[in-house]
N, C-alpha and C positions, 0 to 999 in steps of 0.2 A: 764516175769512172772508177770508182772503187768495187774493188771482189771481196767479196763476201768467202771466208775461210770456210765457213759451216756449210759450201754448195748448196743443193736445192732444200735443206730440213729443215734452213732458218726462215726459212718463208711459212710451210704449216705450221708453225709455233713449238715443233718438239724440240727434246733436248736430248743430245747421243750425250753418253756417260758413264756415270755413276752405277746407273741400273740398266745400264743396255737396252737402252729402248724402250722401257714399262710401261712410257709417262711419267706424267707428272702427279705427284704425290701419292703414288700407290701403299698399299701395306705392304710390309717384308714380311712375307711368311714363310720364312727359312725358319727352326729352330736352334739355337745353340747347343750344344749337346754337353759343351766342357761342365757348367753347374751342376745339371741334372745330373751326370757321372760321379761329380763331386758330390752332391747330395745322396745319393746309393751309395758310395763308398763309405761315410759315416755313417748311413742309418746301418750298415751290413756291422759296420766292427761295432757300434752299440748294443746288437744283438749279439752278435758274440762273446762279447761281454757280458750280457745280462741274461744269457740264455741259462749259464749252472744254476744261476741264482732263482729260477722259477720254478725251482723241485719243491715236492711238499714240504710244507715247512716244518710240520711236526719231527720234534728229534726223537727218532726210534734208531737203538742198537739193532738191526737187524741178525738173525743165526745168517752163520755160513750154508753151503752145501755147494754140490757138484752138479746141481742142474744147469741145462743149460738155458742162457736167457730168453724168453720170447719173442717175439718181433708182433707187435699191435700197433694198427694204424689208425686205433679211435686213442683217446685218453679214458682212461677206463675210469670208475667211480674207483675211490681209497678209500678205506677203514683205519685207523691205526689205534692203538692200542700201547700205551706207556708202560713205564714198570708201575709209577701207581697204581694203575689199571684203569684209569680214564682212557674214555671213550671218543673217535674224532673220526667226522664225518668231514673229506676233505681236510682241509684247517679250521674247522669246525666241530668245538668241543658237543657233543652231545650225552642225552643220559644212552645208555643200553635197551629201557624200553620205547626212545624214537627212533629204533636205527633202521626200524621194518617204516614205516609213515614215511620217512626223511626218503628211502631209495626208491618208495613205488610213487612219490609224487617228481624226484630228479631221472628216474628213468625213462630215456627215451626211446630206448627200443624193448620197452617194456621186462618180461622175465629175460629175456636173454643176454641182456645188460650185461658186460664185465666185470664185475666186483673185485676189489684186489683188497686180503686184508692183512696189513701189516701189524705183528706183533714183536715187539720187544723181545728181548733174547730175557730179560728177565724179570717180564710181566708173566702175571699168573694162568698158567695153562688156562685153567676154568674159567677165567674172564675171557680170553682166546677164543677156546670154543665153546660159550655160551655165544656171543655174537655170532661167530658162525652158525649154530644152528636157529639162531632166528632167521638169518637170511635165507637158510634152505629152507626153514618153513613154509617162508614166507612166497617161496616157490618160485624163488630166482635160482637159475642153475650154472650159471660160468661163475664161482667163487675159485678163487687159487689165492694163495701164499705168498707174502714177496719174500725174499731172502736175497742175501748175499752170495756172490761169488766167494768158493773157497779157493784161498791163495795159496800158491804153491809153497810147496816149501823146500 
């Protein structure tokens, strides 16, 4: 003589609820979205942070001048050049006679490769442009200069 609360659903065995009808024991495949956003928000400010810090490491005085800067969308091959007058392939000390071997086996789009070569404001011209004219030799031709922005005064 008793009624059953659940009407006709408690006779096939489901269960209204929880999960609206799915059954019984399904998987949730909702994602939660709140960590994941958390997790992108620190990885973003760790980069941001750690982004100045990935510039070439070598400490070159760069000269001034009024050019204006480039806009490149590869990371181009560096050269630098100290006041000693040591030689650096990337962050990588080399002699002057590996600099032509070192760019035609790192070069991927072969001669036409970007070369950027950085020279000290008071490293020795002649070590400057000796490396430069191995690389034109050598028959790469996008070589340029890095310098500095000159500030106003």
């Amino acid at each position: 003589m008793g009624m059953s609360a659940g009407g006709g659903n408690a006779a096939r065995g489901g269960r209204r609820g929880r999960r609206g009808g799915r059954g019984r024991g399904g998987a949730i495949s909702e994602i939660n979205v709140t960590p994941l956003v958390d997790v992108m928000l620190v990885l973003l400010i760790i980069f941001m942070v750690a982004a100045p810090m990935l510039t070439v490491g070598v400490p070159i005085d760069l000269p001034e001048t009024q050019a204006k800067a480039m806009n490149s969308d590869t990371q181009p091959i560096t050269i630098s050049v100290n006041p000693q007058g040591e030689v650096y392939l990337q962050e990588t000390p080399i002699a002057i006679d590996e600099v032509v071997p070192k760019l035609e086996a790192i070069a991927t789009t072969g001669y036409n490769e970007r070369i950027y070569v950085r020279g000290d404001t008071a490293a020795a011209y002649g070590v400057v442009m000796k490396v430069m004219a191995r690389i034109s030799a050598a028959g790469f031709k996008n070589i340029g200069l890095v310098t500095q922005q000159e500030q106003q005064k």
